[in-house]
MIDREN-766249 format. One record per residue (C-alpha): residue number from 1; residue in three letters; chain; x, z, y. Coordinates in nm, 3 decimals. Layout:
<torlum k="NUM" r="ALA" c="A" xx="X" zz="Z" yy="Y"/>
...
***
This chain:
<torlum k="1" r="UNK" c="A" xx="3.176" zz="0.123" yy="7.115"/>
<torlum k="2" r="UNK" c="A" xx="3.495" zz="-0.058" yy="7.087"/>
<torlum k="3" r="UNK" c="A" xx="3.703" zz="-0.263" yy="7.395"/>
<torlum k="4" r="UNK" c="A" xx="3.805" zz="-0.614" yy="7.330"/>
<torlum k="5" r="UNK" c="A" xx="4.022" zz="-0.726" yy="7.590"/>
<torlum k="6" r="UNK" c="A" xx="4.092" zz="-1.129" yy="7.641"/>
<torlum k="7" r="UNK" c="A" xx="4.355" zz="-1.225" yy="7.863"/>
<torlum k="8" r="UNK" c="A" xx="4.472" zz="-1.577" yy="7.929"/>
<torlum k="9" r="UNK" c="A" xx="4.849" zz="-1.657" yy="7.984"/>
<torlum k="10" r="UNK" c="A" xx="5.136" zz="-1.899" yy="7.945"/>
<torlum k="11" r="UNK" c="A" xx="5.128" zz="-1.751" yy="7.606"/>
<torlum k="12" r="UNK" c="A" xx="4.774" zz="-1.819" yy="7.587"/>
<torlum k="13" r="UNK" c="A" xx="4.481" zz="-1.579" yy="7.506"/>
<torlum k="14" r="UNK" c="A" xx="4.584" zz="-1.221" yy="7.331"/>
<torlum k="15" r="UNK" c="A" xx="4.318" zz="-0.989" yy="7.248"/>
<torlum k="16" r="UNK" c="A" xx="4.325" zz="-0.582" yy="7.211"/>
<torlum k="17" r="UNK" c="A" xx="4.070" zz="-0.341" yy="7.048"/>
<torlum k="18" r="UNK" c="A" xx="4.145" zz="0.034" yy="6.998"/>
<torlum k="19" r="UNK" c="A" xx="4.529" zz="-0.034" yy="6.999"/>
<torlum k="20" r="UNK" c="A" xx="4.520" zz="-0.310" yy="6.772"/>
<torlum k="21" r="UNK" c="A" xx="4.664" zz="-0.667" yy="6.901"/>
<torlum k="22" r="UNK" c="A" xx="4.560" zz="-0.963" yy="6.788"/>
<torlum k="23" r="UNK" c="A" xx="4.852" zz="-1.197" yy="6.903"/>
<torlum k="24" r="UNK" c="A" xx="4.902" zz="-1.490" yy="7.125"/>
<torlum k="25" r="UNK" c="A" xx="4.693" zz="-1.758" yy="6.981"/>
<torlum k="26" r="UNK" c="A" xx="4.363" zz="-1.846" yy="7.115"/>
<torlum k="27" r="UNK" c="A" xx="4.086" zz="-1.581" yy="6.914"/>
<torlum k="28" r="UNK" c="A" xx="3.860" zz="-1.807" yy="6.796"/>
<torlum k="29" r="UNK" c="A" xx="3.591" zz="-1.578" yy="6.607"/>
<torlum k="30" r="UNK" c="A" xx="3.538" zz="-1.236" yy="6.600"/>
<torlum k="31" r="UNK" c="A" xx="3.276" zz="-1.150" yy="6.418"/>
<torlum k="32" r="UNK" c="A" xx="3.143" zz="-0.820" yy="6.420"/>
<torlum k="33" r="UNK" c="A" xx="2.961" zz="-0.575" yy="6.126"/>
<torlum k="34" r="UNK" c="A" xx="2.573" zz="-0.757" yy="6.087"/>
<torlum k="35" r="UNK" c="A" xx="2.678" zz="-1.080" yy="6.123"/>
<torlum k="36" r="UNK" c="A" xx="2.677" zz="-1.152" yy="6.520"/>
<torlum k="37" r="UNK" c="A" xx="2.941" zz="-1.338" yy="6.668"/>
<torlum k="38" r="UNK" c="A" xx="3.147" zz="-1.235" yy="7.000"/>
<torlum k="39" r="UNK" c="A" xx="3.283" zz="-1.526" yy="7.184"/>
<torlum k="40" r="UNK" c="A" xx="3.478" zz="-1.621" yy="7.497"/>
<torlum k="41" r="UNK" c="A" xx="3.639" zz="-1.902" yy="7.668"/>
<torlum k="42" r="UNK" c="A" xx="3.890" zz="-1.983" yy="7.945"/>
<torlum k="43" r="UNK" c="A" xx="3.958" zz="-1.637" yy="8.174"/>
<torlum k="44" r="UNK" c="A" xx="4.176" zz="-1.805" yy="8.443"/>
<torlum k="45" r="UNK" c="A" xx="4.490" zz="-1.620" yy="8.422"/>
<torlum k="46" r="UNK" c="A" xx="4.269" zz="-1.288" yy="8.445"/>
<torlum k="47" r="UNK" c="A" xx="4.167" zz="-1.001" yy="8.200"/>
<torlum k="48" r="UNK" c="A" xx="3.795" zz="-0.953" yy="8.113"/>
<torlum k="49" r="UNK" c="A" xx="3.671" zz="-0.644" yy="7.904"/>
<torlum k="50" r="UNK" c="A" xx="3.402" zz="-0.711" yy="7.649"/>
<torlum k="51" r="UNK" c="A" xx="3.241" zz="-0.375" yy="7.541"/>
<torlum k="52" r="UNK" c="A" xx="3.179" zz="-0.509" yy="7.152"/>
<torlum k="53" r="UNK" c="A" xx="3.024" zz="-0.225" yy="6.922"/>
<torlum k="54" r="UNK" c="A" xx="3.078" zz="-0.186" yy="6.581"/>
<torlum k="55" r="UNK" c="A" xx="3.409" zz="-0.297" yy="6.596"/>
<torlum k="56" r="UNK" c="A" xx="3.613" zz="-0.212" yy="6.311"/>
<torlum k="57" r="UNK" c="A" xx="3.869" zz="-0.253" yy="6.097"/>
<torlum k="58" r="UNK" c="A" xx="3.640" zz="-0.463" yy="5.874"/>
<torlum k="59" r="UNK" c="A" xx="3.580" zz="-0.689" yy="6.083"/>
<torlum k="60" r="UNK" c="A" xx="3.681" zz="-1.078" yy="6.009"/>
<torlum k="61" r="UNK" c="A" xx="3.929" zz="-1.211" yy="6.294"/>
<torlum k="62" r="UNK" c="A" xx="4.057" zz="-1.589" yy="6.275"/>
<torlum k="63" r="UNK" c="A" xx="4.295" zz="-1.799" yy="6.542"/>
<torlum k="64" r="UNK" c="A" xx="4.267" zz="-2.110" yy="6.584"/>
<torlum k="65" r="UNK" c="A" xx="4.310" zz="-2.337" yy="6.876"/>
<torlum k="66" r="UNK" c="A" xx="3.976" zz="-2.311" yy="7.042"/>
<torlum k="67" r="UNK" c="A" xx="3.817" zz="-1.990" yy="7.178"/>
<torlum k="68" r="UNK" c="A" xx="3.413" zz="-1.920" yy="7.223"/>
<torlum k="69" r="UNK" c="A" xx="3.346" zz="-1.560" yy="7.319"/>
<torlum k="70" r="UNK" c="A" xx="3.016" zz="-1.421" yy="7.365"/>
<torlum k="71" r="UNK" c="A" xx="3.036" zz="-1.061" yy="7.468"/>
<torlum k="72" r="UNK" c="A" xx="2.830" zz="-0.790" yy="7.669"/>
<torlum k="73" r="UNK" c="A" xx="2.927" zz="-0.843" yy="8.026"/>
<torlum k="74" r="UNK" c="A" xx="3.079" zz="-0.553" yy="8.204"/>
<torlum k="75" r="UNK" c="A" xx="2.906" zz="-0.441" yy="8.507"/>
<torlum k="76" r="UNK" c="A" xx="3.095" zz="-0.574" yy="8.823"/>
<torlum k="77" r="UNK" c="A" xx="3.212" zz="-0.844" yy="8.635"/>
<torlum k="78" r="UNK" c="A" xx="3.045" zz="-1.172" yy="8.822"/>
<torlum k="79" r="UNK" c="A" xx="2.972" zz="-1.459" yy="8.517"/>
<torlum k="80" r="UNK" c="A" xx="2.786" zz="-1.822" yy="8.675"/>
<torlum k="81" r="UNK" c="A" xx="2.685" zz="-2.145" yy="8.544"/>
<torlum k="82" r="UNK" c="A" xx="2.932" zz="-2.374" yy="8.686"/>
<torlum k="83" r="UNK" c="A" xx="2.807" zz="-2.660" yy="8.537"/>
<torlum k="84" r="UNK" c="A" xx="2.928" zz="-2.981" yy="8.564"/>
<torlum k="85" r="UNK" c="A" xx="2.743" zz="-3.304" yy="8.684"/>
<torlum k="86" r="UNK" c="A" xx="2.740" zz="-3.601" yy="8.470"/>
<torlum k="87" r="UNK" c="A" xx="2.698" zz="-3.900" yy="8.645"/>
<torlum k="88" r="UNK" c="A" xx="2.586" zz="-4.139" yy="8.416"/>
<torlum k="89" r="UNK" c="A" xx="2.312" zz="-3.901" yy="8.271"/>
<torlum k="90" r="UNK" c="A" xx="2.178" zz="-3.908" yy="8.626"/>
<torlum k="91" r="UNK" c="A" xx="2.143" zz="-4.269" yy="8.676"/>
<torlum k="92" r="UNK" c="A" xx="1.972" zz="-4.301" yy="8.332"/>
<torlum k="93" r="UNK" c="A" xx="1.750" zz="-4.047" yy="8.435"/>
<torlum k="94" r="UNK" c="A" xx="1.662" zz="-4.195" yy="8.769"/>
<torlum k="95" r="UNK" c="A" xx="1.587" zz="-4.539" yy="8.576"/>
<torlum k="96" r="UNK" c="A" xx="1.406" zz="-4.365" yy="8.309"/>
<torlum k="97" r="UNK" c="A" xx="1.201" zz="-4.224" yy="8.612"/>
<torlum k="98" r="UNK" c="A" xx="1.151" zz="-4.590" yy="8.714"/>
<torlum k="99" r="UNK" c="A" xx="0.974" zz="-4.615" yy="8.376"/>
<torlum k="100" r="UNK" c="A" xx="0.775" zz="-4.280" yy="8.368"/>
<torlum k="101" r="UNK" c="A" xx="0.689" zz="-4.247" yy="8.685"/>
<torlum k="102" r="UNK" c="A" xx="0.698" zz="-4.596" yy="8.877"/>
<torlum k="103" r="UNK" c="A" xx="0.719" zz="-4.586" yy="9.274"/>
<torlum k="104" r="UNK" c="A" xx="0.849" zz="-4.220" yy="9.334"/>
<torlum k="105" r="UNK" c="A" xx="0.997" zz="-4.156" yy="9.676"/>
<torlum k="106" r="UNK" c="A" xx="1.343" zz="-4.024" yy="9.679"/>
<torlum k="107" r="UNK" c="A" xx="1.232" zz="-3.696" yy="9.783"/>
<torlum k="108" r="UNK" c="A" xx="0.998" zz="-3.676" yy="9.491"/>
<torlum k="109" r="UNK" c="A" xx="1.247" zz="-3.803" yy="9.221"/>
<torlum k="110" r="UNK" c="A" xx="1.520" zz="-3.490" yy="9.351"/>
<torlum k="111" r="UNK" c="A" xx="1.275" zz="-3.279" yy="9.297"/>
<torlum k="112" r="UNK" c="A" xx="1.130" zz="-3.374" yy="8.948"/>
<torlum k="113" r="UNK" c="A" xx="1.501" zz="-3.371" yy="8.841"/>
<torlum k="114" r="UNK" c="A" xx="1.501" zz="-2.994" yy="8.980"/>
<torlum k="115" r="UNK" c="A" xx="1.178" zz="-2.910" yy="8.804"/>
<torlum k="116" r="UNK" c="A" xx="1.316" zz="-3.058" yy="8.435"/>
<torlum k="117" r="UNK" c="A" xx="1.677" zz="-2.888" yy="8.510"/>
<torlum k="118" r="UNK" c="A" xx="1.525" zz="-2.516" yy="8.582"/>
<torlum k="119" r="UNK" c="A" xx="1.304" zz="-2.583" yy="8.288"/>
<torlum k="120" r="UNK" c="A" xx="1.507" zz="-2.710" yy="8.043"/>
<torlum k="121" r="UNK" c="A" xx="1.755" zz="-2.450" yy="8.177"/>
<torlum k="122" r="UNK" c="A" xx="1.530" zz="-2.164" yy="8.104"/>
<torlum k="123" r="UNK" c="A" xx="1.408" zz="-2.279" yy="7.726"/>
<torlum k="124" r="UNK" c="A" xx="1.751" zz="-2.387" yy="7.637"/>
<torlum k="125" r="UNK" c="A" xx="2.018" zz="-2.246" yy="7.785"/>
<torlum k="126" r="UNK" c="A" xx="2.178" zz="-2.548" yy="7.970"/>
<torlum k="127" r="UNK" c="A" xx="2.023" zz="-2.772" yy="8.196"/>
<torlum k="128" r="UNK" c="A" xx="1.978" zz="-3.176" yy="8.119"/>
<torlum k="129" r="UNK" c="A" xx="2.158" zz="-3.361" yy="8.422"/>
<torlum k="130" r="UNK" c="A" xx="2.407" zz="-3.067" yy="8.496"/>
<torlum k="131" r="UNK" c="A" xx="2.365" zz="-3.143" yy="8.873"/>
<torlum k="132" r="UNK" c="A" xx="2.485" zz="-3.015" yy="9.167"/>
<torlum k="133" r="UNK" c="A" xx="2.193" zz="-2.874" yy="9.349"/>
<torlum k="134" r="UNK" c="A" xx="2.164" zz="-2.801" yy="9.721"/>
<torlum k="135" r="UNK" c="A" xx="1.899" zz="-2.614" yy="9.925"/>
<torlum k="136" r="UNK" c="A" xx="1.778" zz="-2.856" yy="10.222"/>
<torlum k="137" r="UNK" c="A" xx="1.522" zz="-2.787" yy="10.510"/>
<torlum k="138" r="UNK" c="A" xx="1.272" zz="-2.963" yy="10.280"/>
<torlum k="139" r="UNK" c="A" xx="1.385" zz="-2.820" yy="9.911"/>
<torlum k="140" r="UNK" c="A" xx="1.633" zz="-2.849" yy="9.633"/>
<torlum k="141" r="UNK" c="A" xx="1.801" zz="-3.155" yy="9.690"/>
<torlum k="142" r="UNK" c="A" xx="2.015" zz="-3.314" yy="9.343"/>
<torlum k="143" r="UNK" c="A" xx="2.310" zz="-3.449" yy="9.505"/>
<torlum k="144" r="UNK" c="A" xx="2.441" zz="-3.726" yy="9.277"/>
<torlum k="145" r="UNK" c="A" xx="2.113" zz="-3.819" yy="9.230"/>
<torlum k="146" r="UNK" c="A" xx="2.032" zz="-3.856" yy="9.618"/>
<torlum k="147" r="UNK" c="A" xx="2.357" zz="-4.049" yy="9.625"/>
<torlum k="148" r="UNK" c="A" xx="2.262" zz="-4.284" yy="9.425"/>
<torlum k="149" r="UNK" c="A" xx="1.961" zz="-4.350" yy="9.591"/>
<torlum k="150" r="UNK" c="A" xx="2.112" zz="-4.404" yy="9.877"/>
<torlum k="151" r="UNK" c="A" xx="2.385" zz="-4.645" yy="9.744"/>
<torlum k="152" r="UNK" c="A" xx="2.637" zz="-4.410" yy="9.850"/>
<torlum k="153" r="UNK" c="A" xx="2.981" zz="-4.621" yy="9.806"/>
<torlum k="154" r="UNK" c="A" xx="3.223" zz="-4.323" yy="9.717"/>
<torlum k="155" r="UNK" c="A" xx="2.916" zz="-4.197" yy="9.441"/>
<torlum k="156" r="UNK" c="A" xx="2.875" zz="-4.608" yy="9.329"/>
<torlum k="157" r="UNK" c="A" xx="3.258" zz="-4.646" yy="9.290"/>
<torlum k="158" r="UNK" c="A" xx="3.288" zz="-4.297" yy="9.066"/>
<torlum k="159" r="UNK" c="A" xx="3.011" zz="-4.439" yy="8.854"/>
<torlum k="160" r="UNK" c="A" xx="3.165" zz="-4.850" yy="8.861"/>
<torlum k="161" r="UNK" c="A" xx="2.832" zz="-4.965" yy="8.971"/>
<torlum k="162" r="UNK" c="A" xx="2.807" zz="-5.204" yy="9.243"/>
<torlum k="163" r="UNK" c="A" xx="2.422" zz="-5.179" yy="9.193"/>
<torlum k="164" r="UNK" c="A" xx="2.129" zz="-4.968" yy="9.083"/>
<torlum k="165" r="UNK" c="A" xx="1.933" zz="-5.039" yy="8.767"/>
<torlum k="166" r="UNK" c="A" xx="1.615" zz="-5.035" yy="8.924"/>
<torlum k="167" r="UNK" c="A" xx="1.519" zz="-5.198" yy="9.237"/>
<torlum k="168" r="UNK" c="A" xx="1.478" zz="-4.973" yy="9.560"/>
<torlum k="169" r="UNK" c="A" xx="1.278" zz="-5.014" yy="9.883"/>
<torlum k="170" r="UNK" c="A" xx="1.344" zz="-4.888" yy="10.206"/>
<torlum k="171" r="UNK" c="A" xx="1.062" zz="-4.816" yy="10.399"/>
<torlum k="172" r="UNK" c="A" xx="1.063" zz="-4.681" yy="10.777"/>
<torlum k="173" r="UNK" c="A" xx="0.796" zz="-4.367" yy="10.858"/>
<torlum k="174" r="UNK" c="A" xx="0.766" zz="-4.132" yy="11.143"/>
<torlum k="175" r="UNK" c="A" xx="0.967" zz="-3.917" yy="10.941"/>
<torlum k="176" r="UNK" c="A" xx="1.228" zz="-4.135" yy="10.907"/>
<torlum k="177" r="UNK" c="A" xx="1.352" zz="-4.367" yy="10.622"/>
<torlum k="178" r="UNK" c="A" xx="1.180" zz="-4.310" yy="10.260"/>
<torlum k="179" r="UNK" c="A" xx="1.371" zz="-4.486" yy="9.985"/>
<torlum k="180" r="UNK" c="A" xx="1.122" zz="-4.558" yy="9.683"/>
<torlum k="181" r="UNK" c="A" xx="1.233" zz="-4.635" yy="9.315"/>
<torlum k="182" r="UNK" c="A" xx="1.057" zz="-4.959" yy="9.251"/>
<torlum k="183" r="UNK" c="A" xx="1.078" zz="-5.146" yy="8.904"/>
<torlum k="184" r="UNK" c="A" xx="1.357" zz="-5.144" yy="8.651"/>
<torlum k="185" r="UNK" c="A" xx="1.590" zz="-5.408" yy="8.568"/>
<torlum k="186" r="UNK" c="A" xx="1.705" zz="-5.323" yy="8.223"/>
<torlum k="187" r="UNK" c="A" xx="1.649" zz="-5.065" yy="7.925"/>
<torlum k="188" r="UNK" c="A" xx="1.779" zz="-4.678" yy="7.929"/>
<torlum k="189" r="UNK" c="A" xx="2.011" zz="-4.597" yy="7.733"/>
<torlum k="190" r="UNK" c="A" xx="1.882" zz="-4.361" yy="7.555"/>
<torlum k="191" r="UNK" c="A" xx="2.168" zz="-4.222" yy="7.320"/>
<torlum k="192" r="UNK" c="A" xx="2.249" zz="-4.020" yy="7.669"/>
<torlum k="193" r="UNK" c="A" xx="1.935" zz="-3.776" yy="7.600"/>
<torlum k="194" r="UNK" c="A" xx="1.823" zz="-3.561" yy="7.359"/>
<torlum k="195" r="UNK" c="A" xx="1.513" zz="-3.474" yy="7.242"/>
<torlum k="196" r="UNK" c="A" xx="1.415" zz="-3.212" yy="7.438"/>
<torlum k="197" r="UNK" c="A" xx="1.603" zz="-3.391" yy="7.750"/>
<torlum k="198" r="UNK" c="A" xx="1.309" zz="-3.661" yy="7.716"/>
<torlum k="199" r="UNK" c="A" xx="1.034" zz="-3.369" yy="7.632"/>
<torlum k="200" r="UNK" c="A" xx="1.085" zz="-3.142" yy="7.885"/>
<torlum k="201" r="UNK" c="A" xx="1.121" zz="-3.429" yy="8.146"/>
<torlum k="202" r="UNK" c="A" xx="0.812" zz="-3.630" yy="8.018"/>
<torlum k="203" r="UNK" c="A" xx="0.636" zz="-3.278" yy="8.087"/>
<torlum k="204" r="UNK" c="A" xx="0.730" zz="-3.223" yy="8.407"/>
<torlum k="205" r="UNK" c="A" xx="0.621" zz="-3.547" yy="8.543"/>
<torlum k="206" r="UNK" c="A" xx="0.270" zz="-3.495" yy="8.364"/>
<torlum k="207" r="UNK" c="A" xx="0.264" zz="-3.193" yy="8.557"/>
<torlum k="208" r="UNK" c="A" xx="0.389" zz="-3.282" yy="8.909"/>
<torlum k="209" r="UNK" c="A" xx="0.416" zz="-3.655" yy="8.899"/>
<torlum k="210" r="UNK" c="A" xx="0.092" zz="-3.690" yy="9.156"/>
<torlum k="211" r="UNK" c="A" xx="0.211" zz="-3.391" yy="9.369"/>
<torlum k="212" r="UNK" c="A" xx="0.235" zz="-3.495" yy="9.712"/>
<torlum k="213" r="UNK" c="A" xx="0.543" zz="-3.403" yy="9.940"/>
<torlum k="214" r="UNK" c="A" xx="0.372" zz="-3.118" yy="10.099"/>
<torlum k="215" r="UNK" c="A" xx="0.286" zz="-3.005" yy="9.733"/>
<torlum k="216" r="UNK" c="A" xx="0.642" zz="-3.019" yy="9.602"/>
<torlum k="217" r="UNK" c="A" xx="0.759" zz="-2.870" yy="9.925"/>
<torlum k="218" r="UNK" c="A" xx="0.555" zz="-2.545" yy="9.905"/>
<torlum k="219" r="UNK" c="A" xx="0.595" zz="-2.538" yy="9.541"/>
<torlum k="220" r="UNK" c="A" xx="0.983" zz="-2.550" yy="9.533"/>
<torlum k="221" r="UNK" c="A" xx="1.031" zz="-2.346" yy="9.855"/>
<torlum k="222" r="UNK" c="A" xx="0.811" zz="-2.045" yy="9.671"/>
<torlum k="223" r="UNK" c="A" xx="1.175" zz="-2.024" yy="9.375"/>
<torlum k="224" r="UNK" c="A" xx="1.390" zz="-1.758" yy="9.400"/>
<torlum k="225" r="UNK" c="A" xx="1.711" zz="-1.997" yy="9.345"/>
<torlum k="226" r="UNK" c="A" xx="1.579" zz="-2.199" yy="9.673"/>
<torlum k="227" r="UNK" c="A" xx="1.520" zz="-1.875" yy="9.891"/>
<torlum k="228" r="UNK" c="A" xx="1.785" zz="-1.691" yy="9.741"/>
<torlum k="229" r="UNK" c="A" xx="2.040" zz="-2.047" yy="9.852"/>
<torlum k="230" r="UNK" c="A" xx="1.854" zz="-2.070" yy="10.182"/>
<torlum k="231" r="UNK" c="A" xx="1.827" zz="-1.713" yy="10.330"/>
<torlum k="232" r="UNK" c="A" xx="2.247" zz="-1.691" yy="10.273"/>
<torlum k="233" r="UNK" c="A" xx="2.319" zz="-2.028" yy="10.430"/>
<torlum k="234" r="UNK" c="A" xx="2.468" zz="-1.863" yy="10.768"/>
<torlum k="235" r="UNK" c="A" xx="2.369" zz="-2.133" yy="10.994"/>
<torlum k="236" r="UNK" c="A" xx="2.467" zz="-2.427" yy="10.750"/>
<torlum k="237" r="UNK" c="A" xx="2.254" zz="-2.738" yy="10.723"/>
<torlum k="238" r="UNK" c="A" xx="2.251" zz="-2.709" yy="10.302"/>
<torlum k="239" r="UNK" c="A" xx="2.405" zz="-2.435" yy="10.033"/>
<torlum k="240" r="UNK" c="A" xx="2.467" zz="-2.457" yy="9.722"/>
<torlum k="241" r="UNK" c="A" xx="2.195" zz="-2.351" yy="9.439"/>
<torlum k="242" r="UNK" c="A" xx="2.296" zz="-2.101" yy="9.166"/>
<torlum k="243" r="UNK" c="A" xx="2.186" zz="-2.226" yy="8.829"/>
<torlum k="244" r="UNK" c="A" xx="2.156" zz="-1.845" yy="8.755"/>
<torlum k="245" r="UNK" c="A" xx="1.883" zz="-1.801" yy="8.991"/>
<torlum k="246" r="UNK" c="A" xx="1.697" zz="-2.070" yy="8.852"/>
<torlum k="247" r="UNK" c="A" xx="1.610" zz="-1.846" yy="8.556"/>
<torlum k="248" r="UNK" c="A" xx="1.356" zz="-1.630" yy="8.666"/>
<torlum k="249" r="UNK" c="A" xx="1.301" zz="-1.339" yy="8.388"/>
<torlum k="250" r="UNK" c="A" xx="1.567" zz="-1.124" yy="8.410"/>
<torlum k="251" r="UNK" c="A" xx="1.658" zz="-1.089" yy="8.040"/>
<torlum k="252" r="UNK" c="A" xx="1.655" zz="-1.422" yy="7.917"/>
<torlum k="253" r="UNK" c="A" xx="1.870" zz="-1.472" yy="8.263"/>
<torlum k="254" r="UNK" c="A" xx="2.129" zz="-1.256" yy="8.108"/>
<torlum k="255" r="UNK" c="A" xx="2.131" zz="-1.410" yy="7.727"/>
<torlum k="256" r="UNK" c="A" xx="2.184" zz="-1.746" yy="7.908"/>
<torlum k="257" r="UNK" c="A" xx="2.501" zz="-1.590" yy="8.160"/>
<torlum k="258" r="UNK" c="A" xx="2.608" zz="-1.452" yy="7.794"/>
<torlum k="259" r="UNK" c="A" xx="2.569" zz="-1.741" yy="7.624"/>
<torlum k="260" r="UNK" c="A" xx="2.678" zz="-1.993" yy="7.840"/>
<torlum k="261" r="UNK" c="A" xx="2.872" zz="-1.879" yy="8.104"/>
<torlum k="262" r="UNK" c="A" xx="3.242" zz="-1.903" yy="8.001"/>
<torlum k="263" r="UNK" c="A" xx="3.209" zz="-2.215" yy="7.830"/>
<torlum k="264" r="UNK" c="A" xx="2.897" zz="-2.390" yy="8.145"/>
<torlum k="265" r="UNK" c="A" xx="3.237" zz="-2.574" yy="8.316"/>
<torlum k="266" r="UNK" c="A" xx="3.342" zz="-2.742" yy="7.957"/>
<torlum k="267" r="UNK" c="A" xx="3.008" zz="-2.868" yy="7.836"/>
<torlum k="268" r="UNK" c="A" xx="2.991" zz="-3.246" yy="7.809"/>
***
């Protein structure tokens, strides 16, 4: 088994095997005997080692400007999902919700967007809002999403909304305030999704769009990615949700840290 190191610099990336440099440009391919491709992206001024077999000198490398990897992970070596949010997505979503499933609570709607994340997530390899997800006394919480709902100024501003597609209603219970997504005011804009974006969504509120609060609360507090958040808080109110530990099977968790990992931060 061969050692391809990657290490980013002012010089940008330079890569190693079995004495053999590559020089300073970004490695865009290497592509090993069979056909598979070894990628990697963006180290952060650090060197990672990607055990790559069958590397030879037949092997086809190229430079160009842009650099993929996909490599086996060292062990030690921590890899996460660091996805980004995208805002927009997230407002579509919440008036496509409007649409699919009219008169969802607030607490409801953070938790279908949860639901269709971790699934599409798990089929896929990337999830379809890229949220920011936060483990809350009563579940995952998506918090862009909860923002919006409650007309958060600094979330409306980022977004250059001075209003929400959809109307809302406050309502006071003993439990406090419950915000409810009421009709919609225009069409989605549906370019935003893709296929499976809508399909895996559209499932997930056939499946849980009657589930009560209780319901969605035992449900989502039974994940590993809520408990694992929860139990590590130390005291906080919230903590931050791993999209790693939203993937349940072990080896299709790894394919997807392979896959995905070093390039989660750049997706669009």
């Amino acid at each position: 088994m061969g050692i391809l190191a990657i290490r980013q610099g002012g010089l940008g990336l330079r890569g190693r095997s079995e004495g053999r440099s590559f020089g300073a440009k970004k490695i865009d391919w290497v592509r090993r005997r069979g056909g598979r491709i070894a990628t990697a992206r963006d180290f952060d001024e650090r060197e990672l080692r990607f055990p790559l077999d069958n590397f030879g000198k037949s092997d086809d490398v190229r430079h160009s400007d842009e650099c993929y990897f996909r490599g086996v992970f060292p062990e030690g070596l921590h890899v996460s999902l660091d996805f980004k949010p995208k805002p927009e997505k997230i407002l579509e979503l919440l008036l496509y919700l409007a649409y699919a499933r009219p008169n969802a609570d607030k607490y409801q709607a953070v938790k279908f967007f949860y639901l269709a994340d971790k699934e599409h997530l798990t089929r896929y390899g990337r999830p379809i809002t890229q949220e920011r997800y936060f483990a809350l006394p009563y579940g995952p919480v998506a918090s862009t999403a909860m923002d919006l709902l409650e007309r958060d100024p600094r979330t409306m501003r980022e977004l250059k909304v001075d209003s929400l597609p959809f109307r809302v209603e406050d309502k006071a219970t003993n439990n406090g305030r419950i915000t409810y997504i009421r009709e919609p005011f225009r069409a989605v804009e549906m370019s935003l999704f893709s296929k499976s974006d809508i399909r895996v969504f559209d499932e997930i509120i056939k499946r849980y769009g009657q589930f009560t609060f209780d319901e969605l609360f035992r449900l989502t507090h039974d994940h590993y990615a809520y408990k694992r958040a929860w139990f590590s808080r130390k005291g906080a109110r919230a903590a931050p949700m791993r999209y790693e530990d939203m993937v349940e099977e072990a080896d299709r968790r790894t394919a997807i840290l392979q896959d995905f990992g070093p390039v989660a931060p750049h997706m669009r």
